[in-house]
C-alpha positions in Angstrom: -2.3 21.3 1.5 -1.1 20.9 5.1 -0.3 17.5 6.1 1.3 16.0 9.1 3.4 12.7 9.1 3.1 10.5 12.2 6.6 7.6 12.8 8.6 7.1 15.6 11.6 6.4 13.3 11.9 9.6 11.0 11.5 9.4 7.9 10.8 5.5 7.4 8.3 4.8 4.9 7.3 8.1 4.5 10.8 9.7 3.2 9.8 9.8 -0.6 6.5 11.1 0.0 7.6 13.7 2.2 9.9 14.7 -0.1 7.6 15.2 -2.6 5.1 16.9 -0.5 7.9 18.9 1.5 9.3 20.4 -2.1 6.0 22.2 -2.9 5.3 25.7 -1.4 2.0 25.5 -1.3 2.2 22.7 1.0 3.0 23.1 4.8 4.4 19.4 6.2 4.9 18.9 9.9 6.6 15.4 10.9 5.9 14.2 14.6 8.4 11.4 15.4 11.3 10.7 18.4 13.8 10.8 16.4 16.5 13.5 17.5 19.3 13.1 15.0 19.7 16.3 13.9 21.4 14.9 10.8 17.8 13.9 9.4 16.7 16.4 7.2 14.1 16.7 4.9 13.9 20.2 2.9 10.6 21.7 3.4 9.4 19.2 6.4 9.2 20.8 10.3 9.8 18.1 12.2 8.5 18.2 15.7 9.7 15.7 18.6 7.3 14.1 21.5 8.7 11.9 24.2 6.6 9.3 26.0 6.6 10.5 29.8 7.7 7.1 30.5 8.2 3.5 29.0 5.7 0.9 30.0 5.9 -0.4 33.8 7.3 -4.0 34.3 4.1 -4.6 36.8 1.9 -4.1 34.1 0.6 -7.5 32.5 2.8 -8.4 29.5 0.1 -9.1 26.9 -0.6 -5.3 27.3 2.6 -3.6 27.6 2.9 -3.2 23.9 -0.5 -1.1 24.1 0.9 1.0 27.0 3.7 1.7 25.0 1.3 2.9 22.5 -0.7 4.7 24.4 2.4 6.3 25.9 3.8 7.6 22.6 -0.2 8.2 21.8 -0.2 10.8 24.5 3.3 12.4 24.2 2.1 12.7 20.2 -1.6 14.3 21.3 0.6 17.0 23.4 2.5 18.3 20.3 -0.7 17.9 18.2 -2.3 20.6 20.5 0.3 22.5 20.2 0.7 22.6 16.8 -3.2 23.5 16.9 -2.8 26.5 19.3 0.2 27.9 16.9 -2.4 27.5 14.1 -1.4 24.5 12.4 -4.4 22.2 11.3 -3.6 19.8 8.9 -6.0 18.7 6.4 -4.4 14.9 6.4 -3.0 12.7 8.7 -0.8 10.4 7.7 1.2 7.6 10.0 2.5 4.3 10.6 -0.3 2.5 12.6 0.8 0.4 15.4 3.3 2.5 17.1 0.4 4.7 19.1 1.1 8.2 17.6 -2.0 7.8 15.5 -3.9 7.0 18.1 -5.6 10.1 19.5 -5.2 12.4 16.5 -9.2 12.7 15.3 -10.0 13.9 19.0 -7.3 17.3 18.4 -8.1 17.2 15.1 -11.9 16.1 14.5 -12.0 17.4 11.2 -9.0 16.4 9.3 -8.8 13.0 7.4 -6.8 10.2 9.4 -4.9 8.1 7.1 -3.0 4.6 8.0 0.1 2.9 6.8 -1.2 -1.0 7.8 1.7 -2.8 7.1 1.3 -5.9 9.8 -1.5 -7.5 11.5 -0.6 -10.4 14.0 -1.9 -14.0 13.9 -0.9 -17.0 16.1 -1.8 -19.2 13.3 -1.4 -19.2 9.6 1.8 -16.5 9.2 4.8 -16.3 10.3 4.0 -17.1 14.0 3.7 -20.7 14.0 5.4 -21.5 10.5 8.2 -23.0 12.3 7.8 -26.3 13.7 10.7 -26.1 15.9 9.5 -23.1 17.5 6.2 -24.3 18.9 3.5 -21.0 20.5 3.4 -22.0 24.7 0.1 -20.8 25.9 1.0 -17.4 26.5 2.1 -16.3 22.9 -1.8 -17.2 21.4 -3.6 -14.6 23.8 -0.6 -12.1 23.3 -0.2 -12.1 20.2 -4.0 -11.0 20.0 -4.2 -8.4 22.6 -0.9 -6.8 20.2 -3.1 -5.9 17.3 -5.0 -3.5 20.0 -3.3 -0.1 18.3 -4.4 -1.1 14.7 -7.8 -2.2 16.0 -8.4 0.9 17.2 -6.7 3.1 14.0 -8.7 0.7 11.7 -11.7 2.3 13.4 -10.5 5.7 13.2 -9.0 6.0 10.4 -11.0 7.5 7.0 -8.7 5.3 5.4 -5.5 2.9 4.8 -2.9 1.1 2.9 -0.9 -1.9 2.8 2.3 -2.4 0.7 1.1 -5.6 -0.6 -1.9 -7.8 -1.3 -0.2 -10.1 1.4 -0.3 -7.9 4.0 -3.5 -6.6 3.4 -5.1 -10.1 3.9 -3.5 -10.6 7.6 -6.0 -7.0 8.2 -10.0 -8.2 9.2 -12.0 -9.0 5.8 -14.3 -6.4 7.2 -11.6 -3.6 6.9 -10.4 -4.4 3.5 -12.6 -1.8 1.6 -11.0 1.2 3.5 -7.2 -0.2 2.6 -5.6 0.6 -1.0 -2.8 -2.0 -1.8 0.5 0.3 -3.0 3.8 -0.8 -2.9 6.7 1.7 -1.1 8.0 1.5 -4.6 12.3 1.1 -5.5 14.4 3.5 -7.5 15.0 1.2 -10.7 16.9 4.1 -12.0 18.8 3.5 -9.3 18.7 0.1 -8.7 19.4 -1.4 -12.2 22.0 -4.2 -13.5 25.4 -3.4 -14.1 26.4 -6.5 -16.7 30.0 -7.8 -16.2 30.2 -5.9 -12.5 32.9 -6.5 -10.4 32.8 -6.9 -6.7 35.0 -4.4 -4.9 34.7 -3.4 -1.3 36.7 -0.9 1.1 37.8 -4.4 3.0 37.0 -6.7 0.6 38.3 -7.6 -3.0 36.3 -10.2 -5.8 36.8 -9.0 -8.3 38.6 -12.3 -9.8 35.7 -14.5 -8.2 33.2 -16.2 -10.9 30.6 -17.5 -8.4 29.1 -14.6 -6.2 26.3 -15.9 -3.6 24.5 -13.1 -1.7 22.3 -12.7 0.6 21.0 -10.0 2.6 18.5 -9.1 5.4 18.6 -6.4 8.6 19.5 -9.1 11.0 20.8 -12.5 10.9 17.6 -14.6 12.4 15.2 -17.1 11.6 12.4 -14.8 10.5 14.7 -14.2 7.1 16.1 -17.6 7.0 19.6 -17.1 8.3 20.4 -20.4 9.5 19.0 -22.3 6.7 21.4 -20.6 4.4 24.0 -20.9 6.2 23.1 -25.0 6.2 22.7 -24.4 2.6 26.3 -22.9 2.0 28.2 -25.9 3.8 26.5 -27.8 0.5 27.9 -25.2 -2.1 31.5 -25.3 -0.8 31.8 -28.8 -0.9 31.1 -28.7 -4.4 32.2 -25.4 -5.6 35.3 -25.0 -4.6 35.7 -21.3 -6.6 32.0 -19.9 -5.0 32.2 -16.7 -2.4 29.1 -15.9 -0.4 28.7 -12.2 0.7 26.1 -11.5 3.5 25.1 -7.7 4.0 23.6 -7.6 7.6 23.9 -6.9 11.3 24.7 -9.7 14.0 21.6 -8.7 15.5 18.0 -10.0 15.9 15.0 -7.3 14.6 12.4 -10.1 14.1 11.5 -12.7 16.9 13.0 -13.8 19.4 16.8 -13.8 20.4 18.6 -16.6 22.1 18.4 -17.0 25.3 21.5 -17.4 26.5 23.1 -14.4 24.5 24.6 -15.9 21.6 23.7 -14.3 18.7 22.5 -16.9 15.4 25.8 -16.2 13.7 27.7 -17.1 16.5 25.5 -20.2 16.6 25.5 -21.5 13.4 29.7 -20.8 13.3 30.0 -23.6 15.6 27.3 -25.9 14.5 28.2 -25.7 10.5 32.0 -26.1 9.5 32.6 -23.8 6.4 35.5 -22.6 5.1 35.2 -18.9 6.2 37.8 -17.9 3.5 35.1 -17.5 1.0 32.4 -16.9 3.2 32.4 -12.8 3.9 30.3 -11.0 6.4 30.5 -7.7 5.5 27.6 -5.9 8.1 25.2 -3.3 7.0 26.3 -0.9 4.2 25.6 2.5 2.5 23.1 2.2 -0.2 26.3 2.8 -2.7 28.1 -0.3 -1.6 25.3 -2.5 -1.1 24.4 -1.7 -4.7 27.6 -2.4 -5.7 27.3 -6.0 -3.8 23.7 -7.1 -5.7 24.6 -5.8 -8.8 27.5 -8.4 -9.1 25.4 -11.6 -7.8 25.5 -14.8 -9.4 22.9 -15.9 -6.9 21.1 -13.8 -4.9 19.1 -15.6 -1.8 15.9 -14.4 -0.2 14.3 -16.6 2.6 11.3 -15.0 5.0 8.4 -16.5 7.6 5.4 -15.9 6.2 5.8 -12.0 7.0 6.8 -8.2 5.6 8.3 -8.3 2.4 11.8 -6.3 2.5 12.7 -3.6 0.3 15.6 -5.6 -0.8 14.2 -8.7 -2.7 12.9 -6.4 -5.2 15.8 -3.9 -5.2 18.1 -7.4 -5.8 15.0 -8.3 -8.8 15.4 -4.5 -10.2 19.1 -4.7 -9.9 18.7 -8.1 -12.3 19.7 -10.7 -9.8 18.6 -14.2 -9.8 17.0 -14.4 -6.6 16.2 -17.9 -5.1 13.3 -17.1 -2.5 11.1 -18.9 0.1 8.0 -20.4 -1.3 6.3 -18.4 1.2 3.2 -16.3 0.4 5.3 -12.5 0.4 7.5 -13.8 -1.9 5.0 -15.9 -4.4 3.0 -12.4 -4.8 6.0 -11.5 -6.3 8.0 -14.0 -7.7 6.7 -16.7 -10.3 8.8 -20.3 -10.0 11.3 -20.2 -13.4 9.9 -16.9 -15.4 11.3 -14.2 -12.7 12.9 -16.0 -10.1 13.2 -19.0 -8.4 11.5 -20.5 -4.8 12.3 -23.1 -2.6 11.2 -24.8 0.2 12.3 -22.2 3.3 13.2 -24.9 5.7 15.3 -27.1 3.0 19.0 -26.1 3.0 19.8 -29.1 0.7 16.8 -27.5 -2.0 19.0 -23.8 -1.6 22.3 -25.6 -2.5 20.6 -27.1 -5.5 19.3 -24.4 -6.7 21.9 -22.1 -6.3 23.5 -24.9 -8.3 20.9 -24.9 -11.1 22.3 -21.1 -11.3 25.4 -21.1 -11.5 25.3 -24.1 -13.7 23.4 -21.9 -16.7 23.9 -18.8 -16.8 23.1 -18.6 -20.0 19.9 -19.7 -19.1 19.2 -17.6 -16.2 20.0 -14.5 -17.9 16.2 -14.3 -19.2 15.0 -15.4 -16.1 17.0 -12.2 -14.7 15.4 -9.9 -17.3 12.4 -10.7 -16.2 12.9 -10.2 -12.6 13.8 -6.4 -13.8 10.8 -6.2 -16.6 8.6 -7.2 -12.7 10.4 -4.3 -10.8 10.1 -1.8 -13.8 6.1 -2.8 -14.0 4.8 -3.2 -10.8 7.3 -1.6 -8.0 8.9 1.6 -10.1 9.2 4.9 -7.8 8.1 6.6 -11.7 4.9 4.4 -11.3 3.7 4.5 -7.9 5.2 7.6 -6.1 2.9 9.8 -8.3 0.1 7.4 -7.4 0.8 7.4 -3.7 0.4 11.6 -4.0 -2.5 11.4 -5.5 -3.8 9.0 -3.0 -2.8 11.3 -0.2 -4.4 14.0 -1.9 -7.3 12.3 -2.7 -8.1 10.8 1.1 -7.2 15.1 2.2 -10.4 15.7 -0.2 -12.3 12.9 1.5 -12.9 11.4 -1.9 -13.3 7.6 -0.9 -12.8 5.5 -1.8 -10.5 6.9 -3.8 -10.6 6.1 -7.8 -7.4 3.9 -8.1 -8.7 1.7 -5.1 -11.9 0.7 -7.2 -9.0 -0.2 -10.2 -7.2 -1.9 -8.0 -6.2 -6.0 -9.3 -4.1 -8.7 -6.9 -1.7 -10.5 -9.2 -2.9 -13.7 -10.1 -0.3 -16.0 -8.1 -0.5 -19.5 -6.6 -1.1 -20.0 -3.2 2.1 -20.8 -1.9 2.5 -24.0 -0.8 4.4 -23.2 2.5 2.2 -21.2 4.0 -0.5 -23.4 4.3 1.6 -26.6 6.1 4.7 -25.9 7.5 7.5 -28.9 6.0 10.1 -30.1 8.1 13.5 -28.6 8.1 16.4 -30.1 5.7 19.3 -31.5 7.3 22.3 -32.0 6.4 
């Protein structure tokens, strides 16, 4: 089979699969993406640059800069793609990240191969993550531009033989009338890797625990509002007054990757240093981290805290959940698919600090009582998110989209967990204080 990957970032979602793919002789994989770093290397992958001629011009209208920039990398892509073609490479399957533009053009050099899409976000100005926050109100130019940004996908969602999300979620931000070309399949998590280490100490290159009792952690790319950052720091100032013994570890960068940034250049950790007084002793920022150390870091949690907008899951909530934590997330529709109030995990109210506190309280309180709760949080990562489970399916599906048999069998077997709606994505509450 001869496939070709389409991301900007190489190898993003795609790095198992290539792998997989890449390993086989019979199987020539090509991966079109900007990234230079000569460092990333797949075995058994070509990966082939394009460069936009240019980035999008200031003059044009800034609802559609977002598609020039897609058109842009669209182009640069379609270049190397007729290339390839000229040097003999035809793939039989297409398969990239929809939204970034390199999918865009890819049936016109290749008319005959299949054109598959990873959907993993369509935009709404109501009823996600856009307006969940009542403090950060849309102005009259975010409701037209947010729907002029779905442009790229619109137009892949037409090409495209077929799709998938990485959650039921996700899937439902897609129009109703493309949901019967989109297979729901999770990324997937080692749990082999990823799996509890009981009575784990916390031991860092910088940082020693391994006398504390109470671990709270939390982790996220950034430290912004889309992943609750400043309602857990609120919730923290609660937990030190009353637990005078409790560290909180946060794995991230001081950086924004979701929404907006401040606009005077302060980042939201420098922000909510000066606005909530904690003793800084036992709180530890300890940036982003190898996979090794990070492991290391969930796999001696007491608490382990997960807030997000109505948005993309992250990888990590159910690495923490295959790793065993106890992870107190949002009651927010990404995390409800997954988590289940009391049997796997807990949820709160995203916009309560004072709830947070409580409930990391309620943790630390009984262990003894969370430790089924934590089993169960590893049974939901072994059953429904193993790389042993889905990677083989996600093959298949590749190979079955190549063969143009749609839909493909495991679509029509398909089931969305039966979970509640969650209760914070249909009002937005207002925000705990303290």
């Amino acid at each position: 089979m001869r496939i070709l990957f389409l991301h900007p970032n190489f190898p993003a979602q795609f790095r198992h699969v290539a792998t997989v793919l890449g390993s086989d002789p019979n199987n020539e994989v090509v991966f079109g993406t900007k990234n230079e770093r000569p460092e990333w290397v797949i075995p058994g992958v070509r990966k082939v640059l394009f460069t936009p001629s240019r980035e999008a011009r200031q003059e044009t209208h800034h609802y559609v800069r977002p598609l020039e920039n897609a058109v842009l990398q669209g182009q640069a892509m379609f270049r190397e793609a007729e290339q390839l073609k000229k040097e003999g490479f035809v793939p039989d399957i297409i398969y990239g990240h929809s939204g970034w533009g390199p999918t865009l053009f890819m049936k016109d050099v290749f008319p005959n191969a299949s054109l598959m899409c990873y959907f993993e976000w369509f935009y709404h100005a109501f009823g996600s993550d856009a307006n969940f926050d009542p403090a950060d109100p849309l102005n009259a130019d975010d409701v037209p531009r947010i729907r002029v940004k779905n442009s790229p996908m619109l137009l892949d969602l037409y090409s495209c033989d077929w799709g998938l999300s990485p959650t039921y979620w996700q899937r439902t931000q897609f129009p109703k009338e493309f949901h019967s070309k989109i297979s729901v399949l999770h990324d997937g998590v080692d749990t082999d890797y990823f799996k509890p280490d009981p009575g784990a100490k916390l031991v860092l290159p910088n940082l020693d625990l391994s006398g504390a009792d109470e671990i709270v952690t939390y982790v996220a790319r950034g430290m912004e509002p889309y992943r609750g950052f400043p309602e857990f720091i609120e919730s923290i100032a609660y937990v030190q007054e009353r637990r005078p013994n409790c560290h909180v570890v946060i794995v991230g960068a001081d950086r924004v990757c979701y929404g907006k940034a401040l606009p005077n250049g302060e980042t939201y950790k420098q922000q909510m240093l000066k606005k909530v007084p904690l003793d800084l002793s036992r709180v530890h920022f300890v940036g982003t981290l190898p996979y090794g150390l990070y492991l290391k870091v969930i796999q001696a949690s007491s608490a382990h805290v997960y807030l997000t907008r109505p948005f993309v899951l992250s990888w990590s909530m159910i690495e923490s959940m295959s790793t065993g934590c106890l992870v107190i997330g949002s009651d927010t529709p990404p995390v409800a698919e997954v988590i289940r109030d009391g049997e796997n995990g807990l949820l709160v109210d995203f916009f309560s600090p004072k709830q947070i506190a409580d409930r990391i309280d309620e943790v630390l309180d009984h262990p003894t009582r969370m430790a089924e709760i934590r089993a169960k949080a590893r049974q939901t990562a072994l059953e429904r998110y193993s790389h042993a489970e889905l990677l083989p399916r996600h093959i298949q599906l590749i190979k079955d989209v190549a063969a143009r048999k749609l839909p493909p069998l495991q679509n029509e077997k398909e089931k969305a967990p039966k979970q509640k709606v969650s209760k914070g994505f249909a009002v937005s509450k207002g925000k705990g204080s303290k």
